[in-house]
C-alpha positions as CSV (number, residue, x, y, z in Angstrom):
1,X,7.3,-52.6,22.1
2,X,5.5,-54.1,18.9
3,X,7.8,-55.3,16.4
4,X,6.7,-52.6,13.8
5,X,8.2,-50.1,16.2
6,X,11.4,-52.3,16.6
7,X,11.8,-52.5,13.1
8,X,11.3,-48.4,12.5
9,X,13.7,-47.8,15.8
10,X,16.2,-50.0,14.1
11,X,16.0,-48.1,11.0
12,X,16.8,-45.2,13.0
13,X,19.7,-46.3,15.2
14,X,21.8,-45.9,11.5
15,X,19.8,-42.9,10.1
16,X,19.2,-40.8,12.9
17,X,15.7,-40.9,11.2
18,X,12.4,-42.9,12.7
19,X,10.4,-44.1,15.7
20,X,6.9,-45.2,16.6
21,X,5.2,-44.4,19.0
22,X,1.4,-44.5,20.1
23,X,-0.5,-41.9,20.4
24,X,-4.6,-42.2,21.2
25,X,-4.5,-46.2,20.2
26,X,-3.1,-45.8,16.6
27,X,0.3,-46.6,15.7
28,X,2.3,-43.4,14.1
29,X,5.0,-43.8,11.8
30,X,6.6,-41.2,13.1
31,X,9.7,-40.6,10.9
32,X,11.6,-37.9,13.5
33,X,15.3,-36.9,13.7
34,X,16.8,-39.1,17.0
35,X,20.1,-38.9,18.2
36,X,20.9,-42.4,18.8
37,X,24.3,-43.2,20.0
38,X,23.2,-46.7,21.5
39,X,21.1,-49.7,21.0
40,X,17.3,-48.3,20.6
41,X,15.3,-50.0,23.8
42,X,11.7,-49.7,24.3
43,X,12.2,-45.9,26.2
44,X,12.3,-45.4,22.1
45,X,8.3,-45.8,22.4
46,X,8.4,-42.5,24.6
47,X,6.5,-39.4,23.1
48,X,8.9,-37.7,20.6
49,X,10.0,-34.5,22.2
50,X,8.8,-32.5,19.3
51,X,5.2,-33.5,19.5
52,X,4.0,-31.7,22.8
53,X,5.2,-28.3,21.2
54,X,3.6,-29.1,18.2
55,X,0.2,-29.5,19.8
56,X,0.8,-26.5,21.8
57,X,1.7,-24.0,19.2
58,X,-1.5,-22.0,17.7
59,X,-1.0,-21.8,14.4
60,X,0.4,-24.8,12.6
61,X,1.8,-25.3,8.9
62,X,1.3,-28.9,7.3
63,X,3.3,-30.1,4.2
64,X,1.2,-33.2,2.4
65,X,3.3,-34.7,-0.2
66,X,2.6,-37.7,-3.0
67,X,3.8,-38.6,-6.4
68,X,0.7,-38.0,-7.5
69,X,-3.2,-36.7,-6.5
70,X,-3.8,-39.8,-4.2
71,X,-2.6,-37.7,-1.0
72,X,-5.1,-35.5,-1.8
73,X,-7.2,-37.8,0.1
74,X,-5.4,-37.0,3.1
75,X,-5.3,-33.6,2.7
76,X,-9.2,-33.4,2.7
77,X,-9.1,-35.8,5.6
78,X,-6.9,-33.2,7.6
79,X,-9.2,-30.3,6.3
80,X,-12.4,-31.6,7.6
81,X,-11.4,-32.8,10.8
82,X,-9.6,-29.6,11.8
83,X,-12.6,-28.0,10.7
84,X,-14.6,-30.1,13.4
85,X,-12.2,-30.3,16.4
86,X,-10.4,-27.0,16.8
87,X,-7.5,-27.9,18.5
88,X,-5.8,-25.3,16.4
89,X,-6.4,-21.8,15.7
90,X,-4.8,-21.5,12.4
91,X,-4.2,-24.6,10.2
92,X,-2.1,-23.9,7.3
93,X,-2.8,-27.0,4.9
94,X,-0.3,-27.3,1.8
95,X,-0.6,-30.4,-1.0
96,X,2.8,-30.5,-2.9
97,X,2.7,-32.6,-5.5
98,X,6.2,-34.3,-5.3
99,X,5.4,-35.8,-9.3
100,X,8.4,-34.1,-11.3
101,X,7.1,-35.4,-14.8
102,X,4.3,-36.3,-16.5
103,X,6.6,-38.3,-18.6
104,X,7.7,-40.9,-15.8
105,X,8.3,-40.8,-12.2
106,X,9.6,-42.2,-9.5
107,X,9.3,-45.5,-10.5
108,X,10.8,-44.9,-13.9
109,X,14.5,-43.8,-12.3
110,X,17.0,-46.4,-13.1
111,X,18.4,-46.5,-8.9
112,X,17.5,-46.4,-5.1
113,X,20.1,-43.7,-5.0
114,X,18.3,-41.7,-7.7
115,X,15.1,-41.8,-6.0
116,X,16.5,-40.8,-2.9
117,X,18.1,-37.8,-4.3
118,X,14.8,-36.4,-6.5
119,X,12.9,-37.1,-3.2
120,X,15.5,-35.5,-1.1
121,X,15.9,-32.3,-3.2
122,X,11.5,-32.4,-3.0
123,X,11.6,-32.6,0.8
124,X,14.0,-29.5,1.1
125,X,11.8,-27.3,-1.1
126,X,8.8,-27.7,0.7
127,X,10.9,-26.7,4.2
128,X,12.5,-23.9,2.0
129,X,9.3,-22.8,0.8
130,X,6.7,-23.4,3.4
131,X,8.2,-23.4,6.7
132,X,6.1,-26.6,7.7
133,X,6.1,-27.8,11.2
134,X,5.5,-30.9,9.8
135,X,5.6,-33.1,6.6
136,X,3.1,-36.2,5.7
137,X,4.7,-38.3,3.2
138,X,1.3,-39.7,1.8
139,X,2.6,-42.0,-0.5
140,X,4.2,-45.9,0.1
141,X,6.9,-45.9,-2.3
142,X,8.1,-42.4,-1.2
143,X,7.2,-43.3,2.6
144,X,10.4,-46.3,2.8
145,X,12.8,-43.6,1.0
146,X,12.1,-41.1,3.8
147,X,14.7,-42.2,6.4
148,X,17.8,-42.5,3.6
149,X,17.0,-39.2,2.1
150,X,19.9,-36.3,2.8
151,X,16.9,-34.1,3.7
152,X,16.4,-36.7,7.1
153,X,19.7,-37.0,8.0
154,X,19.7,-33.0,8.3
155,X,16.3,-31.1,8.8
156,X,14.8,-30.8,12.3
157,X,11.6,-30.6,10.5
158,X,9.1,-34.0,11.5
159,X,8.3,-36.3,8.6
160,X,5.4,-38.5,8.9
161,X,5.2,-41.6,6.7
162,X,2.1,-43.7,5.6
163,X,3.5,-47.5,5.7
164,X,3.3,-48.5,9.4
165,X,0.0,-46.7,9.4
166,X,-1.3,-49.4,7.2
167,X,0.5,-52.1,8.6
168,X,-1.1,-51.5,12.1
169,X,-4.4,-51.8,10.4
170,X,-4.1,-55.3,8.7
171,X,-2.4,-56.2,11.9
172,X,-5.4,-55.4,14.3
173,X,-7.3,-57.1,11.9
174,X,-5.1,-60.1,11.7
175,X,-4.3,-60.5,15.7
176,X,-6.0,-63.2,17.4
177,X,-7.1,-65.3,14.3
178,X,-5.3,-67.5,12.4
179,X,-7.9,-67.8,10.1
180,X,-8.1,-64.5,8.9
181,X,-6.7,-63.4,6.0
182,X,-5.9,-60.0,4.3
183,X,-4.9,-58.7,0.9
184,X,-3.1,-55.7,0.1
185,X,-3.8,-54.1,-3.2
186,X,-0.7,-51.7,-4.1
187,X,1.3,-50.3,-7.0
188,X,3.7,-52.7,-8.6
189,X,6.4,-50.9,-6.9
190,X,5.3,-51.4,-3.3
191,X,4.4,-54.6,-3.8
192,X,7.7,-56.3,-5.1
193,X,9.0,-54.0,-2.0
194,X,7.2,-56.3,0.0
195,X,7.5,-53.9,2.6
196,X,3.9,-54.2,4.2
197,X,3.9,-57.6,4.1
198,X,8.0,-58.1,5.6
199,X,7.1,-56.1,9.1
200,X,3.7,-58.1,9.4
201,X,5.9,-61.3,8.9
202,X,8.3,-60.2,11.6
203,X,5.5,-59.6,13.7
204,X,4.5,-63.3,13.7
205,X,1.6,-63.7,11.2
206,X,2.1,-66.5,8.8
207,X,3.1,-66.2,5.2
208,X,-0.5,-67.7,4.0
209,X,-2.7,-65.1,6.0
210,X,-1.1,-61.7,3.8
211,X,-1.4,-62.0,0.1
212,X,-0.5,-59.5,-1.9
213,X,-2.0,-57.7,-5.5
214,X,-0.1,-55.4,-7.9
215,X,-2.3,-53.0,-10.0
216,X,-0.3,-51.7,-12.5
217,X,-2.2,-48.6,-14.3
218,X,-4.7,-49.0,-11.8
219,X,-3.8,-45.0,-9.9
220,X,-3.2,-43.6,-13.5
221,X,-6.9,-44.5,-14.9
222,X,-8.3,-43.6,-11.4
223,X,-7.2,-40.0,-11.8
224,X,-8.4,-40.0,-15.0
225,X,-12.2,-41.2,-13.9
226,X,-12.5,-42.7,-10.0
227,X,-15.7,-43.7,-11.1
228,X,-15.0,-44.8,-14.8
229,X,-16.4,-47.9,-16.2
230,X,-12.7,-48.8,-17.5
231,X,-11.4,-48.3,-14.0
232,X,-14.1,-50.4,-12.3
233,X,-12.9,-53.3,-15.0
234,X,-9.8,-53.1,-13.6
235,X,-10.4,-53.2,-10.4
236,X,-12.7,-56.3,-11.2
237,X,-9.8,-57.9,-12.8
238,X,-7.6,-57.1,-10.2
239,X,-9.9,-58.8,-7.9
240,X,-10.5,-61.9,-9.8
241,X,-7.2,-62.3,-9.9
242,X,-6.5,-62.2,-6.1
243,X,-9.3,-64.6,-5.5
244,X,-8.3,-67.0,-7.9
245,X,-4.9,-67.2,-6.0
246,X,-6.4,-67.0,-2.7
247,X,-7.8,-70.5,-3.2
248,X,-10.5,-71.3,-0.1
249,X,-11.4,-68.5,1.9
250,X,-12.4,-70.6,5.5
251,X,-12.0,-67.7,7.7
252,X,-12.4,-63.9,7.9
253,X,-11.2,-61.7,5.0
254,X,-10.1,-57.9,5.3
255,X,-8.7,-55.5,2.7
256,X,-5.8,-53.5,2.7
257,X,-5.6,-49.9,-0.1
258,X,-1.6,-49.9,0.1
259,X,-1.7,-46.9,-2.6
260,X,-3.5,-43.5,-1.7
261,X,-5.3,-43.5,-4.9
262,X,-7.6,-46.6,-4.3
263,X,-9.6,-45.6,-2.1
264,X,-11.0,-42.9,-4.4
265,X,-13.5,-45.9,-6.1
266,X,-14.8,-47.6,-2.8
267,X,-17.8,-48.5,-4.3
268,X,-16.0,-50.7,-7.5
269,X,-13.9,-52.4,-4.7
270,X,-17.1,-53.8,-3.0
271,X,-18.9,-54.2,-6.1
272,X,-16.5,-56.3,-6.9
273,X,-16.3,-58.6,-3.9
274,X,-20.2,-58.8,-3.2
275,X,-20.6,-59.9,-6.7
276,X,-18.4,-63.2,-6.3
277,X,-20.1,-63.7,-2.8
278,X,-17.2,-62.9,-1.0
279,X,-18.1,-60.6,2.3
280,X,-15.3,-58.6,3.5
281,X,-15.1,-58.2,7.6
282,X,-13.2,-54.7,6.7
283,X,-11.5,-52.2,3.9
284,X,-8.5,-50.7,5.4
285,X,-7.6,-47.2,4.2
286,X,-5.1,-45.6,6.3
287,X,-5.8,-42.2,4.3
288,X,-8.2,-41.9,7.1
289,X,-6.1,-42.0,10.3
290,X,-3.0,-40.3,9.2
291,X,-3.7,-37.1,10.6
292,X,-5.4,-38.5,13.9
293,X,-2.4,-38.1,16.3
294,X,-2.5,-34.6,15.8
295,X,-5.7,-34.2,16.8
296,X,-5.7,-36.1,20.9
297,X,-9.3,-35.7,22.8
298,X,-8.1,-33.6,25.4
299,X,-7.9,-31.0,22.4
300,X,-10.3,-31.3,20.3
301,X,-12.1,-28.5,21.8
302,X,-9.5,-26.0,21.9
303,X,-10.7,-23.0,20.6
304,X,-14.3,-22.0,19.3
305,X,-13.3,-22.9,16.0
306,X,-10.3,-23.1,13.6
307,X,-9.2,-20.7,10.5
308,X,-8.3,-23.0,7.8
309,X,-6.6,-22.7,4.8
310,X,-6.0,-25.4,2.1
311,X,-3.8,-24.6,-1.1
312,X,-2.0,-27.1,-3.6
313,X,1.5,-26.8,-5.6
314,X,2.3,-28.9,-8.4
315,X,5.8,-28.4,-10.8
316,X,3.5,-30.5,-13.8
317,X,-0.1,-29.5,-15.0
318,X,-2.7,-31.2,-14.0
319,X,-5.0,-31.9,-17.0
320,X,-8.7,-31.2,-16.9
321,X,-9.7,-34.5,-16.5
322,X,-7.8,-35.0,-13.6
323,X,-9.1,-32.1,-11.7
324,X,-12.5,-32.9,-13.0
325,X,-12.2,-37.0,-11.8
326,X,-10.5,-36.0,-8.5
327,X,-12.5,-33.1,-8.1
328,X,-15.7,-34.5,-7.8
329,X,-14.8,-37.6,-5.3
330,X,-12.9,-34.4,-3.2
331,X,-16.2,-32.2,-3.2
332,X,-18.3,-34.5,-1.1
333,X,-15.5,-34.7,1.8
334,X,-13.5,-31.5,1.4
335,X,-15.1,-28.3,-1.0
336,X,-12.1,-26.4,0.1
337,X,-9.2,-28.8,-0.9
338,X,-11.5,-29.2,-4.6
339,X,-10.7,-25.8,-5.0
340,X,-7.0,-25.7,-4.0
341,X,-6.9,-28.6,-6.6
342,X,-8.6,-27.0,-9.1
343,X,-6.6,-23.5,-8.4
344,X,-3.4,-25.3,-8.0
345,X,-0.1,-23.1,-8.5
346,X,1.8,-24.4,-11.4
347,X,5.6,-24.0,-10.5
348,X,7.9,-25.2,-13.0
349,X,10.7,-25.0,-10.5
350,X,9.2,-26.0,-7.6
351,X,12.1,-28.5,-6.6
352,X,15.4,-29.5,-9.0
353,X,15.2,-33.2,-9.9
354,X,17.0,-33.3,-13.7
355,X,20.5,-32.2,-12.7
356,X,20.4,-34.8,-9.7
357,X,22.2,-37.7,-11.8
358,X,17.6,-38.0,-12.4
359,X,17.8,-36.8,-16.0
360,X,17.4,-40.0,-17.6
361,X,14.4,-42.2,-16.8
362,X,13.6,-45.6,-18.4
């Protein structure tokens, strides 16, 4: 067993909570309810028992969550590649958009415990309201609450979290050279975390290969205009700034989007690398594999072709330009999940989050 799955299987020997397992070569943070009355050994890298009826069923319900329009990402993702491997009939696609303020956020609560609550109250609407057989939590910060929250502890219902999908990437880039180097570019949040960079430390990489880049306001002025000329400033900036404390580059370099929302403005991110001469071996999004364990070759042929429907659910408007930014990048990947963004239900009471000790943010 890798020691990403150790570290997740620990998790879950206290919370009843998370595993990892494997499934077609990419590691699956798998955040699943496990009875564990023991020490976790590596017969915790088994196939969760849930997942063989899940690919078997016809018709099946997925909950995407963020803080945010980020996950929106993976909801096209999902849309698109159901669309071209069938291995369901029916594929019920919802985007709830776990933001309860356009005021603050999560990041704005004064605890942990706070967090876990709001988030915890979130998770149970979505299972109240759409019956999901599963839930992708496509968002880091929310992704490390997952296996505290109440909702874990008592909902049969699969939650699937983002982190160790993007710690698996850096790590296959990472394994086998000691040269190489990556750098995660995150929220400010994720970063002093230091989640990402912890598990890849247990797993034996050195300190100096993993460096690590907060970009505060970075997700904010990319929903405003992915392709804005005062986002691809920042991004500049942000890379400048992780160069200059990179010092001498002698061996390959990869890079790691450790917040949904970057990879919305690819283009800025190389623009900004092949400008100072730096060549990047790889970008790492793992927007782009989340969904992949649910669709296994041996099934990707299922049926003739599969129904889809995509819709979105937000408690807090979403301001024109927003849809219009997010809009456009979705268009070219997913037409369908553009207009479940831009035909999103507004539901003021979507999930409670005020009377949760939550009502005072900083």
């Amino acid at each position: 067993m890798g020691q990403v799955e150790k570290n997740i299987v620990k998790i879950a020997t206290n919370n009843k909570s998370a595993w990892s397992v494997r499934v077609g070569g990419h590691l699956l943070a798998l955040l699943i309810f496990v009875l564990v009355s023991t020490a976790v050994n590596a017969q915790a890298e088994e196939t969760p028992e849930w997942l063989p009826g899940l690919l078997e069923k016809e018709s099946i319900t997925i909950v995407v969550t963020d803080s945010g329009l980020g996950g929106l990402a993976v909801l096209a993702d999902a849309a698109e590649k159901f669309r071209q491997h069938p291995v369901f009939k029916q594929v019920n696609l919802v985007f709830f958009n776990a933001l309860f303020s356009d005021q603050s956020g999560y990041n704005g609560l004064q605890t942990r415990e706070e967090k876990l609550e709001v988030f915890s109250s979130a998770l149970q609407s979505m299972e109240d309201l759409y019956a999901p057989d599963i839930i992708l939590v496509a968002c880091n910060t929310l992704s490390v609450l997952i296996p505290d929250t109440g909702f874990a502890r008592t909902s049969s219902v699969p939650v699937v979290g983002i982190v160790a999908d993007g710690v698996e990437l850096i790590a296959e880039q990472l394994h086998g050279e000691p040269s190489a180097r990556n750098i995660i570019f995150a929220t400010q949040t994720t970063v002093n975390e230091g989640t990402h960079k912890n598990l890849l430390l247990e797993q034996g990489f050195a300190d100096e290969q993993i460096l690590t880049q907060s970009c505060p306001q970075l997700s904010l002025h990319i929903e405003q205009g992915y392709d804005s000329e005062y986002t691809e400033m920042l991004i500049d900036a942000y890379v400048d700034e992780a160069l200059s404390r990179a010092g001498d580059i002698e061996g390959p370099i990869s890079i790691s989007f450790n917040c949904t929302h970057f990879g919305y403005s690819m283009e800025f991110w190389k623009l900004a690398f092949t400008s100072r001469g730096v060549e990047v071996t790889e970008f790492l999004d793992p927007n782009t594999q989340m969904i992949d364990f649910l669709l296994p070759v041996s099934l990707q042929q299922r049926y003739p072709k599969s129904e889809i429907s995509v819709k979105m659910v937000s408690m807090i408007d979403i301001p024109q330009d927003r849809q219009d930014s997010i809009g456009r990048w979705l268009h070219e990947v997913s037409p369908d999940t553009e207009t479940a963004l831009r035909n999103f239900e507004l539901k003021s009471d979507l999930f409670e989050w005020q009377d949760l000790n939550a009502g005072t943010v900083k």
